[in-house]
DRENDO-779665 format. One line per field, with one value per residue (C-alpha): residue number from 1; residue in three letters; x, y negated, z. Coordinates in Angstrom, 3 decimals. Layout:
N
k = [NUM | ...]
r = [ALA | ...]
px = [X | ...]
py = [Y | ...]
pz = [Z | ...]
***
This chain:
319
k = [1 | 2 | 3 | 4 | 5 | 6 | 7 | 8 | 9 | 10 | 11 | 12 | 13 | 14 | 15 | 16 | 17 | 18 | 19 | 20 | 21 | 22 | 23 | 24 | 25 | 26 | 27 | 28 | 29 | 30 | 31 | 32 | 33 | 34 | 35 | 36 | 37 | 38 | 39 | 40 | 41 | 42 | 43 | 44 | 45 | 46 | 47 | 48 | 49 | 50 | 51 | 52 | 53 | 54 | 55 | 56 | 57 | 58 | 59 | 60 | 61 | 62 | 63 | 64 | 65 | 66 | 67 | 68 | 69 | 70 | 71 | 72 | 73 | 74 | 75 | 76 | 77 | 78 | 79 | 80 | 81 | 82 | 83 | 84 | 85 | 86 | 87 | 88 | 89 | 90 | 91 | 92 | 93 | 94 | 95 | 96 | 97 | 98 | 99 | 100 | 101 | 102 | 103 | 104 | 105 | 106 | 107 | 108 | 109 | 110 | 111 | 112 | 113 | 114 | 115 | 116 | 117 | 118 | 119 | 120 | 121 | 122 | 123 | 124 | 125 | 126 | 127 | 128 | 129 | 130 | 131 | 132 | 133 | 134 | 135 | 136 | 137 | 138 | 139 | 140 | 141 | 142 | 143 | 144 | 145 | 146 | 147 | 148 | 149 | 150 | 151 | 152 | 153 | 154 | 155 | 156 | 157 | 158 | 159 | 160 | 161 | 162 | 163 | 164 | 165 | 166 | 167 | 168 | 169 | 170 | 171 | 172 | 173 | 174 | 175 | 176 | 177 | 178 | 179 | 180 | 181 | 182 | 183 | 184 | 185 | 186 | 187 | 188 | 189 | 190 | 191 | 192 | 193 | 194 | 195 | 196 | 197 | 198 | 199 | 200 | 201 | 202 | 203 | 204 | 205 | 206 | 207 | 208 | 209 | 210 | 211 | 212 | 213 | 214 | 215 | 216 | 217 | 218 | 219 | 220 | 221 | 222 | 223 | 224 | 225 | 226 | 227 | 228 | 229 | 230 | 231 | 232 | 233 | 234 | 235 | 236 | 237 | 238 | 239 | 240 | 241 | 242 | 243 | 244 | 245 | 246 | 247 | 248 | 249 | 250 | 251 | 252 | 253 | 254 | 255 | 256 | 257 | 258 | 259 | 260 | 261 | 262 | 263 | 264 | 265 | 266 | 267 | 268 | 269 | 270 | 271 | 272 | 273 | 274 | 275 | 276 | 277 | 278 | 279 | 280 | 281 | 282 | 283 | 284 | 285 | 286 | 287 | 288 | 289 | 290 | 291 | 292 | 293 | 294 | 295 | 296 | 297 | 298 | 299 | 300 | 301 | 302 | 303 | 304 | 305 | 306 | 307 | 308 | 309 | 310 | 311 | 312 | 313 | 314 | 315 | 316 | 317 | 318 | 319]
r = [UNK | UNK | UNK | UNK | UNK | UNK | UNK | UNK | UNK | UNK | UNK | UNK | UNK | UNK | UNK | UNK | UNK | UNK | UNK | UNK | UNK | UNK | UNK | UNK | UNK | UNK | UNK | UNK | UNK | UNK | UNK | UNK | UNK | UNK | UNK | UNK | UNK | UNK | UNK | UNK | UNK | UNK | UNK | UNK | UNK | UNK | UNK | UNK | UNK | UNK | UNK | UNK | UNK | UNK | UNK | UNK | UNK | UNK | UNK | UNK | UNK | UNK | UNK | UNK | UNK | UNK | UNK | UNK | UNK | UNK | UNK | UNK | UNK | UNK | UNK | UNK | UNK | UNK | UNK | UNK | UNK | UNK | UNK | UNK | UNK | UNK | UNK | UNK | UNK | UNK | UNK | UNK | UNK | UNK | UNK | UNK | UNK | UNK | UNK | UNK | UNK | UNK | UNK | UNK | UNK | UNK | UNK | UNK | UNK | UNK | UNK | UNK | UNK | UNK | UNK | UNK | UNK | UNK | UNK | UNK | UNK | UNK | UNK | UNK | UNK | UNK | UNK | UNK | UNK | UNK | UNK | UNK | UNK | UNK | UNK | UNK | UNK | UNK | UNK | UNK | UNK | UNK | UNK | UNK | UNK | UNK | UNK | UNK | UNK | UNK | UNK | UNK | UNK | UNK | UNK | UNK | UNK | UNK | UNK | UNK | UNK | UNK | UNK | UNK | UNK | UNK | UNK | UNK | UNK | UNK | UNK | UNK | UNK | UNK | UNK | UNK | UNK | UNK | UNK | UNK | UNK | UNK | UNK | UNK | UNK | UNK | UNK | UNK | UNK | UNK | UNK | UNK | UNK | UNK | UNK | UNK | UNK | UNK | UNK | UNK | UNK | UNK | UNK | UNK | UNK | UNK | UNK | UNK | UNK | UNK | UNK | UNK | UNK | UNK | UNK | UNK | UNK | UNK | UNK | UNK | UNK | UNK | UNK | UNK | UNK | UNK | UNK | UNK | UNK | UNK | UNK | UNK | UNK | UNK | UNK | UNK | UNK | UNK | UNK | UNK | UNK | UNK | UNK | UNK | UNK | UNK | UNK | UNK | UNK | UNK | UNK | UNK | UNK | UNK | UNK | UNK | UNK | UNK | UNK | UNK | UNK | UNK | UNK | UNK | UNK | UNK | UNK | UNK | UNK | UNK | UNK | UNK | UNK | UNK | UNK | UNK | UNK | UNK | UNK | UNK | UNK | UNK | UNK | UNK | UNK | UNK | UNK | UNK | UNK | UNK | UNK | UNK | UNK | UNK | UNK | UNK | UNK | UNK | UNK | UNK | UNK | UNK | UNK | UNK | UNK | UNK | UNK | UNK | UNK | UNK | UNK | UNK | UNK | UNK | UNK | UNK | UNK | UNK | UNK]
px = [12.209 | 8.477 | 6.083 | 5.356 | 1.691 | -1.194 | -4.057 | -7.312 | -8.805 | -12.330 | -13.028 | -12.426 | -14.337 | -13.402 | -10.483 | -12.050 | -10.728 | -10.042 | -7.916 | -6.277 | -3.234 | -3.087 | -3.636 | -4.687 | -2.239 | -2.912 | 0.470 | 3.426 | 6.933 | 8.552 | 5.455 | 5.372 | 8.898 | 8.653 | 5.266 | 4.252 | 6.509 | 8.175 | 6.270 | 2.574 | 0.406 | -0.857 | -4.663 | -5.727 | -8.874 | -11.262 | -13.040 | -15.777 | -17.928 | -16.228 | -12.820 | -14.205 | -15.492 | -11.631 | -10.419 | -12.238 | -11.944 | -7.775 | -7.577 | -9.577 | -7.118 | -3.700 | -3.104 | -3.106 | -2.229 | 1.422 | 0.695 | -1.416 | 0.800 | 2.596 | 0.997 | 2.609 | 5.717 | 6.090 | 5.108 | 7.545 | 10.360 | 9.327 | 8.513 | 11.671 | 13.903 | 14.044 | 13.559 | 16.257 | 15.259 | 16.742 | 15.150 | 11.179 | 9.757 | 6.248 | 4.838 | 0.990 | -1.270 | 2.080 | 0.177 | 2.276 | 5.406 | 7.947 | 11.739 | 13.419 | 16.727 | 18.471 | 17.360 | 18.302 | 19.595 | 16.542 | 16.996 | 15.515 | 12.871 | 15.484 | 16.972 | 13.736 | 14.975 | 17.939 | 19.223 | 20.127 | 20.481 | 19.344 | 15.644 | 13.110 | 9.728 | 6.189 | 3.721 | 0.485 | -2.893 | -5.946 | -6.346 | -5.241 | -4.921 | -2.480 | -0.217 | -0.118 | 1.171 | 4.125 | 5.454 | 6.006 | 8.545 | 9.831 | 9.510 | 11.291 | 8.666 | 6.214 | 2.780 | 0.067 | -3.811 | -4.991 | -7.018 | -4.822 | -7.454 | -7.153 | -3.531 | -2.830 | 0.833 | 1.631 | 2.492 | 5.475 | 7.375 | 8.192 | 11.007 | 9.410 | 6.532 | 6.101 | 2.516 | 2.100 | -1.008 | -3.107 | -4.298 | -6.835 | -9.257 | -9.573 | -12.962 | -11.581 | -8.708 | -7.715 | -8.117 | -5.792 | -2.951 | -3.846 | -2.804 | 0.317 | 1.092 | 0.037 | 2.757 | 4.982 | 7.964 | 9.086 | 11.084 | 10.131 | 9.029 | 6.108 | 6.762 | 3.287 | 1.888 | -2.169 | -4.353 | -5.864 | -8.916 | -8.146 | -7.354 | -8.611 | -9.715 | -9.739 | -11.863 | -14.754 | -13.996 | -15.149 | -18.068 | -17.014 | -16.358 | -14.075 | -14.223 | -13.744 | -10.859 | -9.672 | -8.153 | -4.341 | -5.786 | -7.912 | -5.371 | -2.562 | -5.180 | -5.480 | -1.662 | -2.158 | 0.635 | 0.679 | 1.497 | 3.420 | 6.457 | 5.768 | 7.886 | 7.061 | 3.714 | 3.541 | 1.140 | 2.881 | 0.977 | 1.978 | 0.379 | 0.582 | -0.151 | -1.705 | -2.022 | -5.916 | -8.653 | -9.376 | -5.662 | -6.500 | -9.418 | -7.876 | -5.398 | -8.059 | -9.575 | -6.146 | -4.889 | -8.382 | -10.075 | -13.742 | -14.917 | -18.882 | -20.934 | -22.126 | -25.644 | -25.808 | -23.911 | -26.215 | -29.439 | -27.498 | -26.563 | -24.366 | -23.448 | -20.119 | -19.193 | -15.527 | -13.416 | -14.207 | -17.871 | -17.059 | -17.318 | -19.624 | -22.164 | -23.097 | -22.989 | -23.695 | -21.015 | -22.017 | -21.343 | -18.225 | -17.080 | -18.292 | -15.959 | -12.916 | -13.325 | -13.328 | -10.177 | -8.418 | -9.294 | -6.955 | -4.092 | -0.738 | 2.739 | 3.235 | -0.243 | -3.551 | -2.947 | -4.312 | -3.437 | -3.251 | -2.869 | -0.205 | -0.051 | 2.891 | 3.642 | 6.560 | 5.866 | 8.132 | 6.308 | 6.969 | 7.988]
py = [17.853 | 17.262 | 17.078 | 13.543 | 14.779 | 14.824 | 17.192 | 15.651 | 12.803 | 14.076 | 10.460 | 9.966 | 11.156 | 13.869 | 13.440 | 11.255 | 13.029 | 16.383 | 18.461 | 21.585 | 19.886 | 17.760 | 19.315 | 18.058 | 16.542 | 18.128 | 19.439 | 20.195 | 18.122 | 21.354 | 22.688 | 19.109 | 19.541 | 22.945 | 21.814 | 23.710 | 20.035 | 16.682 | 14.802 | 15.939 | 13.384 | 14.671 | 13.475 | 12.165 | 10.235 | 7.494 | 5.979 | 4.742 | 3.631 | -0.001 | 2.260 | 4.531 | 1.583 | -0.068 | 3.028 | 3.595 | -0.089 | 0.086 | 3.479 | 2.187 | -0.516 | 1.439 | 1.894 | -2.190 | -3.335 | -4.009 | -6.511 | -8.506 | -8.574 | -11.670 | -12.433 | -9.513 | -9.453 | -13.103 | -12.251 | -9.148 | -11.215 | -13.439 | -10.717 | -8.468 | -11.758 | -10.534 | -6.983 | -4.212 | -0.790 | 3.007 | 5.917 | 6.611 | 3.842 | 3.625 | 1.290 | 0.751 | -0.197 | 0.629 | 0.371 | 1.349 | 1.148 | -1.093 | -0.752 | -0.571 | 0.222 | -3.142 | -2.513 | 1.410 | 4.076 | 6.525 | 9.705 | 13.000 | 15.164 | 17.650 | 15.552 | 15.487 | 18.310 | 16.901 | 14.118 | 11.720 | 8.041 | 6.863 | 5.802 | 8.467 | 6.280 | 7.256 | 5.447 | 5.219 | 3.884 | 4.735 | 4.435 | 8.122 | 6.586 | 4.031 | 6.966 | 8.667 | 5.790 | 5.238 | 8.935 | 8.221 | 5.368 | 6.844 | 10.451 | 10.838 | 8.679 | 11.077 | 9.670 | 9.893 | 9.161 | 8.003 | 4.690 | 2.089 | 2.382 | 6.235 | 6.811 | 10.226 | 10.290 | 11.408 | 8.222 | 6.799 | 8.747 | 5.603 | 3.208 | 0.515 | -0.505 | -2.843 | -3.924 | -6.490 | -7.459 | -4.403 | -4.480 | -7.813 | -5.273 | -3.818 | -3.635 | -3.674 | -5.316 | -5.057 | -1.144 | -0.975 | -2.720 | -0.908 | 2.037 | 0.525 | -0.035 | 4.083 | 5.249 | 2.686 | 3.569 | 1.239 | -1.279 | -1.155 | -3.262 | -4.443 | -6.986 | -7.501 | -10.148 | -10.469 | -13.167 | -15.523 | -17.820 | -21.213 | -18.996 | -19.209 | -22.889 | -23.410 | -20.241 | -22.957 | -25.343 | -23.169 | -21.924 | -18.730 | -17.555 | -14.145 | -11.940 | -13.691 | -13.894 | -13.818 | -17.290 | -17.482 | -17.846 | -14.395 | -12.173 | -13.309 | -12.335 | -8.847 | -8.352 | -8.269 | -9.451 | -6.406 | -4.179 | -6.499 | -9.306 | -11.807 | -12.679 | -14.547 | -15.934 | -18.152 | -19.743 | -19.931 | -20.983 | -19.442 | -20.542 | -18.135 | -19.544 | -18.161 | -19.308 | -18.894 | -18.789 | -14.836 | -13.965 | -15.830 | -14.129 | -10.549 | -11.207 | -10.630 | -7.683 | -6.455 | -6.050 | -4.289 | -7.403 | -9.003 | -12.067 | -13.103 | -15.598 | -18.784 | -19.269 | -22.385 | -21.080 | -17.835 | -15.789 | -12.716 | -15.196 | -13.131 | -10.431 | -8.696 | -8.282 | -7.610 | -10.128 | -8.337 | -9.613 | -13.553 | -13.106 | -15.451 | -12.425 | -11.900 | -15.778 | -17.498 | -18.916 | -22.401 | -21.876 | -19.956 | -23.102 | -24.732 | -23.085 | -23.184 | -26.599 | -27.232 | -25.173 | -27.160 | -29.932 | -27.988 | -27.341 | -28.082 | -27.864 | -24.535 | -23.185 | -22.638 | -22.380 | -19.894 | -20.786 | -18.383 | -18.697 | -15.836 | -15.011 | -13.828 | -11.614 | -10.010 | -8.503 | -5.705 | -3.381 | -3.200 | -0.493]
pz = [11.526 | 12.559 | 9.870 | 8.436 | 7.073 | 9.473 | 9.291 | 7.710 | 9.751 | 10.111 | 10.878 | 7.020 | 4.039 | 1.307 | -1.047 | -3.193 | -6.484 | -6.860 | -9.018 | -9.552 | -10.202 | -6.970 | -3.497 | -0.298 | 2.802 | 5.174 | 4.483 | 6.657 | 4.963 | 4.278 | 2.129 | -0.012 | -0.205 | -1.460 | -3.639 | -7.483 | -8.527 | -7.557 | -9.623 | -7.887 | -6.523 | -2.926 | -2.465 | 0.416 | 1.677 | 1.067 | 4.336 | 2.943 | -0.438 | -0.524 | -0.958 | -3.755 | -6.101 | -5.517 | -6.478 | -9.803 | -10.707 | -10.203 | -11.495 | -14.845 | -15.144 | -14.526 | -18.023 | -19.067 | -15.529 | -16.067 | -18.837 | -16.415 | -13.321 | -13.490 | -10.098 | -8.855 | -9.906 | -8.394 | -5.191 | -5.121 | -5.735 | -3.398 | -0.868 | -1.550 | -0.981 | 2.523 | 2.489 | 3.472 | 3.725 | 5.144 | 5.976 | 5.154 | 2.832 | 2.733 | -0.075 | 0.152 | -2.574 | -4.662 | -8.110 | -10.991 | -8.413 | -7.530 | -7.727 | -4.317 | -5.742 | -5.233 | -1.511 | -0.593 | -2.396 | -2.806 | -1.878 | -3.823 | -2.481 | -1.947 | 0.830 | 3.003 | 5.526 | 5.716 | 8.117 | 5.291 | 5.930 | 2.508 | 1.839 | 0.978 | -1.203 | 0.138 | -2.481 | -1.170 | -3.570 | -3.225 | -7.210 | -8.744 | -12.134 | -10.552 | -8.879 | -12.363 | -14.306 | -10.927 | -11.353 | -15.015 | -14.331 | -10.178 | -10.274 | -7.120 | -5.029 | -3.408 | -4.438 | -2.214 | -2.553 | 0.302 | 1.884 | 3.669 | 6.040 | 6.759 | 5.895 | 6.542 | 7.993 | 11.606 | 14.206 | 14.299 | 11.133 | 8.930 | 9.285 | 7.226 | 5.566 | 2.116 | 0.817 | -2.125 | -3.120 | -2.089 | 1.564 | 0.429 | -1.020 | 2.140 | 3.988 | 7.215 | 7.506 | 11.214 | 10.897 | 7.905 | 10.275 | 13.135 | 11.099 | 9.621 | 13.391 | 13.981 | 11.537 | 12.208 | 14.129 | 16.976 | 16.366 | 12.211 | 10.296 | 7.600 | 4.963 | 3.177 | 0.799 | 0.369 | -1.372 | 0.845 | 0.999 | -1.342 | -4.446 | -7.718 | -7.235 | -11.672 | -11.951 | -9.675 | -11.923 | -15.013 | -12.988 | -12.068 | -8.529 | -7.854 | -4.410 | -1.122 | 0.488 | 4.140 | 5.855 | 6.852 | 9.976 | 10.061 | 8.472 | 11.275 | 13.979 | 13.251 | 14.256 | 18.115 | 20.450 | 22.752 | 19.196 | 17.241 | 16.860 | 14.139 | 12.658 | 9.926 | 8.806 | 5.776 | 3.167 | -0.068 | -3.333 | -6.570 | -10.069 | -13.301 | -16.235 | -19.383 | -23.342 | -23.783 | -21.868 | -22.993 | -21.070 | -18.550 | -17.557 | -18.736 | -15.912 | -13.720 | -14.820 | -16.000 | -12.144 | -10.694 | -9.943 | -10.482 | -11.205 | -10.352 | -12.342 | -10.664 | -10.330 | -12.256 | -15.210 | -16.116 | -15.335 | -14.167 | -11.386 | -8.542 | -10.580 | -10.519 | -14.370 | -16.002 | -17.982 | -21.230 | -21.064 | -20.850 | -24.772 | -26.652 | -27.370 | -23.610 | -22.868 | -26.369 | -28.443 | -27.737 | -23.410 | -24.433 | -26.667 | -23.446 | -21.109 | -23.515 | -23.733 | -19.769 | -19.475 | -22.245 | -19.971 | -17.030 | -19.487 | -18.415 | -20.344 | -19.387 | -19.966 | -18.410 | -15.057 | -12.137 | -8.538 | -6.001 | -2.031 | -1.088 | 2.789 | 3.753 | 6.891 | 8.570 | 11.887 | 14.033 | 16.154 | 19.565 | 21.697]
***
């Protein structure tokens, strides 16, 4: 069986964490199959500095993040509604993990140099923290830390590949597709979700602006005709809603994400600061009373609301 772990990209930086307990991948299958343990995390690269400030902001929120991922576990559903899988399973930006179980029957490490028809789980984030808290709950998926951008898998070795959420944070889009489309086996598939441009409208009307986001329009464009079948591009809102403005904003921060101040709102205009600083000490209690008050105004019956603009996409690659 050829060997589904490439030799270091020297077009990528150095593992961005190291570790006696996790080892490089420049690995050949049979020596991560016959690894010091099953439930090691294999470390691979980050391509640039963009990649290494995502990865300490996810990793520092792995430990909360699954009581802020309503978002997430939406678009999964949504996302999975479609989604069959056999054979290798790569899941990038897989966070704390997602269970493929209603969708395969995963196969143990054990099976890897064997021809077995069930579906082996490559998790791929390029948060450490966020592969630490996934081998907790799915010991059996083989976690990787690597950049979607620099993923360092041999061509053509996986039979499917499933992305919610992740590849948004990318710098470079177009390369991280051009090398789902490198590992991507003919004929397979990629179901991914991403946040798109339109999102996050409330967090405006607060005064409060999060990262930019990619158009519909831009994301679909990076999926070129000569590589790839598409087979589905969509735009599909999705609103989470939230008891108090603190949770609200905790969501964001609680999944890896920033949110900036507007210039008219503060002197610190620009900045990138957490969730856990929109307390009345950093702002004064009188502009936090303010901003309470103008999301009461937003209230509906099931809560504060936060609307998000999901792109969907389901392409094939071509032979």
């Amino acid at each position: 069986m050829p060997s589904l772990i490439k030799s270091s990209d020297p077009s990528c930086s150095e593992p961005a964490h190291e570790s006696n307990k996790f080892i490089a991948c420049d690995l050949k299958l049979s020596e991560l199959n016959a690894g010091v343990s099953y439930g090691g995390v294999f470390a691979g690269t980050v391509s640039n500095v963009h990649g290494t400030q995502i990865a300490e902001r996810f990793s520092a929120a792995a430990h909360s993040y699954q009581d802020h991922n309503q978002l997430q576990r939406l678009s999964a559903a949504s996302l999975l509604s479609e989604f069959s899988a056999a054979g290798y399973l790569l899941d990038i930006g897989a966070g704390p993990g997602t269970d493929f179980s209603a969708y395969h029957s995963v196969s143990q490490p054990a099976d890897l140099s064997t021809q077995n028809p069930s579906t082996t789980v490559f998790a791929v984030d390029i948060a450490l923290g966020m592969l630490q808290k996934l081998k907790q709950s799915y010991p059996d998926y083989l976690g990787v830390c690597a950049d979607a951008q620099c993923l360092p898998f041999t061509n053509g070795c996986m039979d499917v590949i499933y992305s919610n959420l992740a590849l948004q944070w990318c710098a470079d889009f177009p390369a991280a597709v051009a090398e789902i489309a490198r590992v991507l086996k003919p004929n397979g598939e990629c179901h991914l979700s991403l946040v798109a441009q339109g999102s996050l409208n409330q967090l405006a009307e607060l005064g409060l602006r999060v990262n930019d986001f990619s158009t519909m329009q831009a994301l679909k464009a990076a999926f070129k005709l000569d590589t790839w079948q598409l087979l589905e591009v969509q735009l599909v809102p999705m609103t989470v809603y939230f008891d108090t403005l603190k949770a609200l904003l905790y969501s964001i921060k609680g999944v890896g994400a920033s949110v900036h101040v507007a210039s008219s709102t503060t002197r610190v205009s620009g900045s990138t600061v957490s969730a856990s600083e929109f307390t009345p000490r950093l702002r004064g209690r009188q502009d936090w009373q303010a901003m309470q008050a103008k999301a009461e105004s937003l209230r509906l019956p099931q809560g504060l609301p936060l609307t998000y603009q999901i792109v969907q996409i389901r392409a094939r690659r071509r032979f």
